[in-house]
C-alpha positions as CSV (number, residue, x, y, z in Angstrom):
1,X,0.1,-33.1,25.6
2,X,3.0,-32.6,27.9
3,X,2.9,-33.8,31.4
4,X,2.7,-31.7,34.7
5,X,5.5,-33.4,36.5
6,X,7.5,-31.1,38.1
7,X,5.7,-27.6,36.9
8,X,5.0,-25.3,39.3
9,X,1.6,-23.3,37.7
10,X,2.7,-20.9,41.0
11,X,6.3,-20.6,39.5
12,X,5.1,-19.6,36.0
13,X,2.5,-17.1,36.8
14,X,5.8,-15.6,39.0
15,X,7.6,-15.7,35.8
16,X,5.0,-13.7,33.9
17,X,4.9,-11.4,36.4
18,X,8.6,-11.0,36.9
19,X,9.5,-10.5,33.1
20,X,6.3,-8.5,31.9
21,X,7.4,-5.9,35.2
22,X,10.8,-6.0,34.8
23,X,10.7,-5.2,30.9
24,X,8.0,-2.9,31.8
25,X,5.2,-4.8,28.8
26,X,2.7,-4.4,31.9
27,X,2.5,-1.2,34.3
28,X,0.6,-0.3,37.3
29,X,-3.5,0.6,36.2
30,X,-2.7,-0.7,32.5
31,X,-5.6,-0.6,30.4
32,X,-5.3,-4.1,28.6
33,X,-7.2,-5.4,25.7
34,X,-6.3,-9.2,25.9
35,X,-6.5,-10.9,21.6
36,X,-8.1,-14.1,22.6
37,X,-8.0,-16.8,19.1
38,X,-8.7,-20.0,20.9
39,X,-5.8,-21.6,21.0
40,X,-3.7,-22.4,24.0
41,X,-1.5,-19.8,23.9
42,X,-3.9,-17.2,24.6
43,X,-6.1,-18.8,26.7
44,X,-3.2,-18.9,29.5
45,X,-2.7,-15.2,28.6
46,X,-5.9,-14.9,29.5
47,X,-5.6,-16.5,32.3
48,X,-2.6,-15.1,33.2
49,X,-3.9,-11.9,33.0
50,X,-7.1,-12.3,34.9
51,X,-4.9,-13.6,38.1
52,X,-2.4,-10.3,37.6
53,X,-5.1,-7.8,37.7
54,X,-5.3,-7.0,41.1
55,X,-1.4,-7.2,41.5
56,X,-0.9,-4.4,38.7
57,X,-4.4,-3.0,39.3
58,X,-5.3,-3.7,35.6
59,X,-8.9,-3.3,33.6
60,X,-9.2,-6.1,31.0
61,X,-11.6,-6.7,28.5
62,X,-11.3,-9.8,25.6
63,X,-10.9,-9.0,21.9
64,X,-11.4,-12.0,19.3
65,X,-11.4,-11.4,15.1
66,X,-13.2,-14.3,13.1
67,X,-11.3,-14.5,9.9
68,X,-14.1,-16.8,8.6
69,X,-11.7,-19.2,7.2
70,X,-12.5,-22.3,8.5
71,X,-16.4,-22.4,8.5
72,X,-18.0,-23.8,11.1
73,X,-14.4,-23.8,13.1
74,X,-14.3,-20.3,13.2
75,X,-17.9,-19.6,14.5
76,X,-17.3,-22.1,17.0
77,X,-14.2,-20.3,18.5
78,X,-16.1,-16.9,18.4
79,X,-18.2,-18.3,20.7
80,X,-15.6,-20.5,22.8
81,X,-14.2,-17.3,23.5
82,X,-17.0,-15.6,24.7
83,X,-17.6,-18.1,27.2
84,X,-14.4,-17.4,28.2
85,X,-14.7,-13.7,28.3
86,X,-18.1,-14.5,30.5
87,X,-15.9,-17.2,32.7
88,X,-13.8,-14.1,33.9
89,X,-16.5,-11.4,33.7
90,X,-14.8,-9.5,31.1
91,X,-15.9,-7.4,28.2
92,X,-16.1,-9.2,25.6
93,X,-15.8,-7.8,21.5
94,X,-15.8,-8.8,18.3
95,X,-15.2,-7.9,14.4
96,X,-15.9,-10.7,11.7
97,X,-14.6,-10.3,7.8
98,X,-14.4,-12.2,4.8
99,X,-10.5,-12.8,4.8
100,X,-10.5,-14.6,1.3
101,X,-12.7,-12.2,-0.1
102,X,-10.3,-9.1,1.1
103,X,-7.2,-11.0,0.3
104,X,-8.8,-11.0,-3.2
105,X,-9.7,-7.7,-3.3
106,X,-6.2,-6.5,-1.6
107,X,-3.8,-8.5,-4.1
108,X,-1.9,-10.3,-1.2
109,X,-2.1,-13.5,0.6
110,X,-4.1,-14.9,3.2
111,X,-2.1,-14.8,6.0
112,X,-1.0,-11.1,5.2
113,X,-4.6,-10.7,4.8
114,X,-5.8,-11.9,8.0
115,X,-2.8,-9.8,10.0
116,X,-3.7,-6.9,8.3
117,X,-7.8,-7.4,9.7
118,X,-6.8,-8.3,13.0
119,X,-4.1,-5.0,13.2
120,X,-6.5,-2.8,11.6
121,X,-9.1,-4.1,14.4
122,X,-7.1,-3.6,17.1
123,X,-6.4,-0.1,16.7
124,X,-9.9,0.7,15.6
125,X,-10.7,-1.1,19.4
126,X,-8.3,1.1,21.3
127,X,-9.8,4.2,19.9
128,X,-12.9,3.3,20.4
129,X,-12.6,1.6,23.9
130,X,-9.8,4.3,25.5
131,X,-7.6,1.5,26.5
132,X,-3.7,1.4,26.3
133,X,-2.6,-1.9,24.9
134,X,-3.7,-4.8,23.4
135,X,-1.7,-7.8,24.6
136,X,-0.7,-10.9,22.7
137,X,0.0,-14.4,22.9
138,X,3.3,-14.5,21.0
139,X,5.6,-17.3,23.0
140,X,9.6,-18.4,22.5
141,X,8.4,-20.8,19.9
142,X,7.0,-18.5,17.6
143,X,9.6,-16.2,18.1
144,X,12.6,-19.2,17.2
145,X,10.3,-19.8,13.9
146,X,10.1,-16.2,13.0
147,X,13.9,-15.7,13.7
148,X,14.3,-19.3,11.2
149,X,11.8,-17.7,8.6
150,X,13.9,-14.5,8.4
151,X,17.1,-16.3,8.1
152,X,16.2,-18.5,5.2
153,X,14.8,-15.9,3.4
154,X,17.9,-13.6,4.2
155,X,17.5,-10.9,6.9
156,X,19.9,-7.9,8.5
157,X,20.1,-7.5,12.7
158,X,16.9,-6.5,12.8
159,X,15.3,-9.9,11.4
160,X,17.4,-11.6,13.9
161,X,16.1,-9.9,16.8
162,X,12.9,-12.1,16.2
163,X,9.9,-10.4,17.6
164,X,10.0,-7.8,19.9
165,X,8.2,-7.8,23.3
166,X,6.2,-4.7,22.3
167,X,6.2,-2.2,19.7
168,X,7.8,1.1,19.6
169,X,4.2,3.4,20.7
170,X,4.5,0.4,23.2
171,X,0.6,-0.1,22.0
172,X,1.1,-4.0,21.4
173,X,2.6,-5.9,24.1
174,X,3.7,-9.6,24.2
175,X,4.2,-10.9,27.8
176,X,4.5,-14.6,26.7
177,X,7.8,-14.3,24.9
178,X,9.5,-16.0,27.8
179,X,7.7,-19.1,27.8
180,X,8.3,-21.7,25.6
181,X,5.3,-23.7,24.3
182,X,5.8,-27.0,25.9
183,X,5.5,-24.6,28.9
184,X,2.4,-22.6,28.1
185,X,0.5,-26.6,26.9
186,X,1.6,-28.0,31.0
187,X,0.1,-24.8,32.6
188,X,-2.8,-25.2,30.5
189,X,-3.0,-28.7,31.6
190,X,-1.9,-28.4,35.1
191,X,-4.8,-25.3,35.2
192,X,-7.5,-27.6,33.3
193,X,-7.6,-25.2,30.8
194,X,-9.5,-25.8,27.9
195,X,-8.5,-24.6,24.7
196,X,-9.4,-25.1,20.5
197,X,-7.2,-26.7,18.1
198,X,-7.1,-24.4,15.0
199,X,-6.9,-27.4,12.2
200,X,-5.3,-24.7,9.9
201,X,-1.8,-25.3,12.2
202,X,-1.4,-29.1,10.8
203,X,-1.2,-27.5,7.3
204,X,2.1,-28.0,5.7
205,X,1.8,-25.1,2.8
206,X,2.4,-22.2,5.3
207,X,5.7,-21.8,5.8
208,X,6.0,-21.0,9.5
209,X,3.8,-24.6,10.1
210,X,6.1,-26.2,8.0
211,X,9.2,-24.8,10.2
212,X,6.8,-25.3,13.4
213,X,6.5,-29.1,12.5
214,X,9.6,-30.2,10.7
215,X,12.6,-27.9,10.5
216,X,12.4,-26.9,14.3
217,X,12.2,-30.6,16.2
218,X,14.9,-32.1,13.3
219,X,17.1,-28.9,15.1
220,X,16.3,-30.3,18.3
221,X,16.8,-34.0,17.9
222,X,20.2,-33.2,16.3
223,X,21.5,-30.1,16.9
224,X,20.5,-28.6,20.1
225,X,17.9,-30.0,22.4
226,X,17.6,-26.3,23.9
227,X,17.8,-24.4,20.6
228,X,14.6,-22.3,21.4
229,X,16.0,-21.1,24.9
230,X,19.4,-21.1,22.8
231,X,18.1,-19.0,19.7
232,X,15.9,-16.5,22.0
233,X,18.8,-15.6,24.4
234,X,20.9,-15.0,21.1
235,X,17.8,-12.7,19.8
236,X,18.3,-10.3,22.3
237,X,22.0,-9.4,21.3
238,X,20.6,-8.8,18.3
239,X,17.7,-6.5,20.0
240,X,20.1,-4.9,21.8
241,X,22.4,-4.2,18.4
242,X,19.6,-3.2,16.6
243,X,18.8,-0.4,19.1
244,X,22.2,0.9,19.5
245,X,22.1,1.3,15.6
246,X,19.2,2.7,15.3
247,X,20.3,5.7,17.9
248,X,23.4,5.8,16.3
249,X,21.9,6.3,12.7
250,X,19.7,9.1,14.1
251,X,22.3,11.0,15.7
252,X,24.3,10.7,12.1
253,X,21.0,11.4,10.1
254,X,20.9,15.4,10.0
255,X,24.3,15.5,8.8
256,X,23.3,13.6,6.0
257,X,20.2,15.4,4.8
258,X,21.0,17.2,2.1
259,X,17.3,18.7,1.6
260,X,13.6,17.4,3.2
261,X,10.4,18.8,2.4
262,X,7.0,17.5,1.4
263,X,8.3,16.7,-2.4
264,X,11.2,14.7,-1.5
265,X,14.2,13.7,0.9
266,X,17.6,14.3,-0.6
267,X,20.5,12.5,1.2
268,X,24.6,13.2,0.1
269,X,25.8,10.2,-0.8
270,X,29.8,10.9,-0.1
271,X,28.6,11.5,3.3
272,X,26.2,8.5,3.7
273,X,29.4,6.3,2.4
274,X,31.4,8.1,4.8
275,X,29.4,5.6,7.2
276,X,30.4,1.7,8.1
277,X,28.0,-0.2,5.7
278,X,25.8,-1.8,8.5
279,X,25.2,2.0,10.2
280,X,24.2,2.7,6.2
281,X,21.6,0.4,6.1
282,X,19.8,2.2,9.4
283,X,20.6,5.7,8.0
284,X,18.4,4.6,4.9
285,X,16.0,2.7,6.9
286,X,15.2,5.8,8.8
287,X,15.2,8.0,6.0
288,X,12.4,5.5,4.5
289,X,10.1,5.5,7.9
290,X,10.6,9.3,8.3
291,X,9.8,10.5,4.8
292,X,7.8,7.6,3.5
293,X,6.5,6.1,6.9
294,X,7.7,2.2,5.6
295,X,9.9,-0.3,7.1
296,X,11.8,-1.5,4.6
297,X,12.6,-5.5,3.9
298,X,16.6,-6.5,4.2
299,X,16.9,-7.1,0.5
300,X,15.3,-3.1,-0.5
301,X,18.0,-2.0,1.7
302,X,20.5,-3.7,-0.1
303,X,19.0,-2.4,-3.0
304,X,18.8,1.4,-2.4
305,X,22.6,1.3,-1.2
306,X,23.2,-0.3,-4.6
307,X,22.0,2.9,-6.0
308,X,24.8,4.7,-4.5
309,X,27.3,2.8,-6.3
310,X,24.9,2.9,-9.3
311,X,24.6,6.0,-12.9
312,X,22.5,8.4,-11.7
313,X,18.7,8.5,-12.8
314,X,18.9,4.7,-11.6
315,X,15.8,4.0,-9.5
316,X,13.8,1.4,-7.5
317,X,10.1,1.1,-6.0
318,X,9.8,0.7,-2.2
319,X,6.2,0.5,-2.4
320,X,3.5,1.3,-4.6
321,X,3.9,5.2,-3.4
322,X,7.7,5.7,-3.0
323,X,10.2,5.5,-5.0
324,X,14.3,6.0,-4.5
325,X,17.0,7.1,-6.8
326,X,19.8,8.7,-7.3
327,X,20.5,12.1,-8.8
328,X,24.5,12.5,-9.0
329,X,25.6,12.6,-5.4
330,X,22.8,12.3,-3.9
331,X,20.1,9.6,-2.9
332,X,16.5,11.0,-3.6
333,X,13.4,9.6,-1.8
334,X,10.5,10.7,-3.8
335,X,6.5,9.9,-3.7
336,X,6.3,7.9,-6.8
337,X,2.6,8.5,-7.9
338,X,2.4,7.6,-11.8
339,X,2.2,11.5,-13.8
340,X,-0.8,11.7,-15.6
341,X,-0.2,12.6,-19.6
342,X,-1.7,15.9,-19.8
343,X,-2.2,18.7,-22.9
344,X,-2.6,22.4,-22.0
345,X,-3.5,25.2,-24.0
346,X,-1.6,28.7,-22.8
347,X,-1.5,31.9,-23.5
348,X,0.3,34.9,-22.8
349,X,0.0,37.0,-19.3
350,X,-1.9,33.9,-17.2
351,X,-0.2,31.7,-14.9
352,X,-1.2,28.0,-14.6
353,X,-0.7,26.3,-11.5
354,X,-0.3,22.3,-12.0
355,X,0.2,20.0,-8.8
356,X,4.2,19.6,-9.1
357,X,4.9,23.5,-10.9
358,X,3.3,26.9,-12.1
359,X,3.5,27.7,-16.2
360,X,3.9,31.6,-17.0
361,X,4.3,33.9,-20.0
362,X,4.3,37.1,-21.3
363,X,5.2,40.0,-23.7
364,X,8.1,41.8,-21.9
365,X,11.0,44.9,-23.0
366,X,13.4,43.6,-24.6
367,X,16.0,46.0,-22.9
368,X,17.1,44.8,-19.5
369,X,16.9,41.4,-20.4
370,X,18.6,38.9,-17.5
371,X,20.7,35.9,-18.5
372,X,18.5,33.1,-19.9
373,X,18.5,29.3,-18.8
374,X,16.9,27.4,-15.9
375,X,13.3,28.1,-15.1
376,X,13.3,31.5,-17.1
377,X,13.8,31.7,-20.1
378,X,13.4,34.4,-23.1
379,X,12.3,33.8,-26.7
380,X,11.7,35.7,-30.1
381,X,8.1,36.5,-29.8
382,X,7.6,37.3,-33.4
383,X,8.7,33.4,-34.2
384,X,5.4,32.6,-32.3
385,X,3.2,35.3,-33.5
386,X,-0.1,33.7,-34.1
387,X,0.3,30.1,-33.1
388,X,-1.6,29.0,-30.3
389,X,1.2,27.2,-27.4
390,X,0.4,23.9,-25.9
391,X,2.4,22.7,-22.8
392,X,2.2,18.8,-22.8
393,X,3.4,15.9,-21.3
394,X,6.9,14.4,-22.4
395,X,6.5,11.9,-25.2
396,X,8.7,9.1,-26.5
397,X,9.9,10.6,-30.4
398,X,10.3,14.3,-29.2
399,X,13.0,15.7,-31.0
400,X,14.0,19.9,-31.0
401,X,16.9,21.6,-32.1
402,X,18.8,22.6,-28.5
403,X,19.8,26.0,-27.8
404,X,23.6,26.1,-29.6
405,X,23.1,23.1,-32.4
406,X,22.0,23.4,-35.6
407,X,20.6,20.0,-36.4
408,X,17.6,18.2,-34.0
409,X,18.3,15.9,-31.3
410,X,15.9,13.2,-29.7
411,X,14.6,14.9,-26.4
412,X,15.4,11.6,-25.2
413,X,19.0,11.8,-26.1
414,X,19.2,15.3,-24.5
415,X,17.9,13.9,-21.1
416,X,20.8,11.3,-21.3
417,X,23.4,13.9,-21.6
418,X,21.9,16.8,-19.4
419,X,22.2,13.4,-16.9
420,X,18.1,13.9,-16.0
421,X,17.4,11.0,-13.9
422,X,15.3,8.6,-15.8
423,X,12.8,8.8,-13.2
424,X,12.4,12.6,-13.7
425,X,12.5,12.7,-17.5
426,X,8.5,12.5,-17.4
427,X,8.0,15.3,-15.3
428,X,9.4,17.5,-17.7
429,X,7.3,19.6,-19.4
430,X,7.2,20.5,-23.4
431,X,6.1,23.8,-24.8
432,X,5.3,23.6,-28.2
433,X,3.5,25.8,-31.3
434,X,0.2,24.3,-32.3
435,X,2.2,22.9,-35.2
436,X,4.4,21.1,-33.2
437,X,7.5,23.1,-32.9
438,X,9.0,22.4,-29.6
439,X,9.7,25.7,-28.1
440,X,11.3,24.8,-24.4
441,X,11.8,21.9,-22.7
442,X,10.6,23.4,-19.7
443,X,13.8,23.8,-17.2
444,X,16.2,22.2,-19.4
445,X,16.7,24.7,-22.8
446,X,14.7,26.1,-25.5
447,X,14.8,25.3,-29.4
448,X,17.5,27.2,-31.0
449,X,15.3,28.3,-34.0
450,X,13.2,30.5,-31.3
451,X,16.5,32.4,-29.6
452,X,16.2,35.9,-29.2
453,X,18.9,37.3,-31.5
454,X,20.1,41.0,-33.0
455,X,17.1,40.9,-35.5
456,X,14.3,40.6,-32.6
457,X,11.9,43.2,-31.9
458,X,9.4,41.4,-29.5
459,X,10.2,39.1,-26.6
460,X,8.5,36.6,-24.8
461,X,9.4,35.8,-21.4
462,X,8.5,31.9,-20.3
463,X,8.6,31.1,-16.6
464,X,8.5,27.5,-15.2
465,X,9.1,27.1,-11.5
466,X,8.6,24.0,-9.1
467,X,6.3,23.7,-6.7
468,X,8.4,23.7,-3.7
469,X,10.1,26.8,-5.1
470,X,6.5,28.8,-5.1
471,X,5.5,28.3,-2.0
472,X,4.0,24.8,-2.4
473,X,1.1,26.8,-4.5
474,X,-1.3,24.5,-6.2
475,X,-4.6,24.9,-8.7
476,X,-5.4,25.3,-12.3
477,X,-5.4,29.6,-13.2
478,X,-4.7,32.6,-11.8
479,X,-5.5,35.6,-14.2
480,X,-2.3,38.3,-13.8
């Protein structure tokens, strides 16, 4: 435990006050939920806070999450807290969960796991209670280790910038990031503060302890005694760069949209290029948060720029909804959801109306015929008399006979050449006889053996149109 000798509890409660005013973390009449684990770190945020409230004017109630992790331990702390909650005549609330069991369930580790509950918690609790911000007990320290764990594993500015004091809807707030935690241990002793040991801290297979207990002090010992003071001034220039980019990116961003709607985010990639590479990385990162609301990793950045300099129909996932590619000059942010195989009877003089287009045909004059090719196209109806058509799903083997050739050619192949992103082929719809003639590949061209020609007396007119080109339209039928 450190000493007390020449620590002013006075001079460190001035601090707080000082840094969470002047970077405005705490304003007059806040509303503050204080995340209360035990540990010493947010006990003297609690404590801290219970001496500011009459200087700001602030109502404070305590929030603690048992992870149920450690048994007995946890239970324990639930209840340390409360006393503490009691101590200072606060509010006092609670939310327990199986953290293992929903880690399980989840696919993702524990200590995702437990961030995700205690989050998720959080904002259920300022909902609930009508309060503006939940404060916690983030110190220098932790801030130095996170900066360290984002450097080994390879981070941009942003990773560098450590942890910020609060978040952008200013909801979470961290008024301990200027105290180190040899600091926030000497008030707590200085105070007679009494706090728990979380025994999950001295383990050496979580990264950040093992960082915390070994990488960090060897730094000190022979590197810089004052690397955490060192380390957190240099996280600021990084805050500070990061913010500048991200304004700059979003005054570039509009002239880089090539097309945004609810089906996907187009952005020209000569223009994007046109760009310093680091602004590129924010332009990208901002087109991920506004289309696809995520905030993507250092390394996905690296990898949607790659698509830029990629063939197009190259893609990547960001996440298990989204995916990015690119469709000649231009970078494509698209939800990713898997397409179902599907098999549809049609016939003539209905419209079908699928979640991503609408499927049409019917018996038309075959004077006044417009040109043929993209989403309308014209056939020999005789050529179809009295076979049933089935629009389907793509399938690996297709093969038709394009509009032009004389011999059949993989659908595959034709995909390749009419450069169809890979990512897209699937969407493509095939409309076949019952005998499995491919008539049109929807969009792309029909099969040369059902062209309308001099001899043809009766024609069919097919009509295939996206659903951002019918008015976003959804559903199965729609009798004409």
């Amino acid at each position: 435990m450190a000493t007390t000798t020449m620590f002013s509890s006075r001079a460190f409660l001035t601090k707080f006050h000082e840094f969470s005013r002047r970077r405005r973390i705490i304003e007059e009449r806040d509303k503050i939920v204080a995340a209360v684990s035990g540990g010493v770190d947010s006990i003297v945020l609690l404590d801290l806070l219970a001496k500011e409230q009459e200087a700001f004017g602030l109502t404070l109630i305590v929030a603690h999450f048992n992870f149920q992790l450690r048994g007995d331990e946890s239970d324990e702390d639930e209840q340390f807290v409360a006393q503490r909650a009691r101590h200072y005549a606060l509010e006092f609330y609670v939310e327990r969960a199986n953290t293992e069991e929903y880690a399980r369930f989840k696919k993702i580790g524990i200590q995702e796991a437990a961030r995700d509950l205690r989050y998720e918690f959080f904002d259920k609790l300022l909902m609930s209670s009508g309060f503006d911000k939940i404060a916690t007990a983030h110190n220098a320290n932790d801030n130095v280790e996170t900066i360290m764990f984002n450097m080994f594993r390879g981070a941009g500015v942003s990773g560098l910038a450590g942890i910020p004091v609060f978040r952008e809807d200013r909801r979470i707030i961290r008024p301990l990031l200027f105290a180190q935690r040899s600091e926030i241990e000497t008030y707590a002793a200085a105070e007679h503060l009494a706090y728990r040991e979380d025994s999950s801290n001295a383990k050496d297979c979580y990264t950040r302890n093992y960082i915390r207990q070994h990488i960090l002090p060897l730094v000190k010992e022979k590197v810089n005694p004052d690397v955490v003071a060192t380390m957190s001034r240099s996280a600021e220039v990084f805050r500070e760069l990061e913010a500048y980019l991200r304004q700059t990116a979003k005054e570039h961003y509009q002239g880089i949209v090539v097309n945004d709607n609810t089906i996907e985010l187009q952005l020209s990639i000569p223009r994007l290029r046109s760009n310093p590479q680091l602004l590129q990385q924010y332009i990208v990162m901002l087109a991920a948060e506004t289309f696809a609301g995520c905030k993507l990793e250092y390394d996905q950045v690296q990898n949607i720029l790659g698509l830029t300099e990629g063939l197009s129909g190259s893609w990547i996932a960001l996440n298990k909804d989204y995916v990015a590619f690119r469709n000649r000059d231009h970078l494509v942010f698209r939800r990713g959801e898997e397409i179902p195989d599907f098999r549809f009877a049609v016939i003539p003089n209905h419209r079908y109306w699928f979640p991503t287009f609408s499927f049409a045909s019917e018996i038309v004059e075959l004077k006044g015929l417009s040109m043929n090719g993209g989403n309308v196209e014209y056939v020999d109806a005789d050529r179809i008399a009295g076979e049933d058509l089935i629009l389907r799903s793509w399938q690996d083997g297709d093969a038709f006979v394009p509009l032009g050739m004389k011999s059949k050619k993989k659908v595959s192949d034709f995909f390749v050449d009419a450069k169809i992103p890979l990512y897209e082929k699937r969407k493509v719809p095939i409309l076949e006889t019952r005998k499995g003639d491919i008539v049109w590949v929807c969009g792309c061209r029909i099969d040369d053996r059902f062209k309308v020609t001099s001899e043809t007396r009766s024609v069919m007119k097919l009509e295939y149109i996206l659903v951002n080109q019918s008015n976003g339209k959804e559903g199965n039928q729609d009798q004409r």
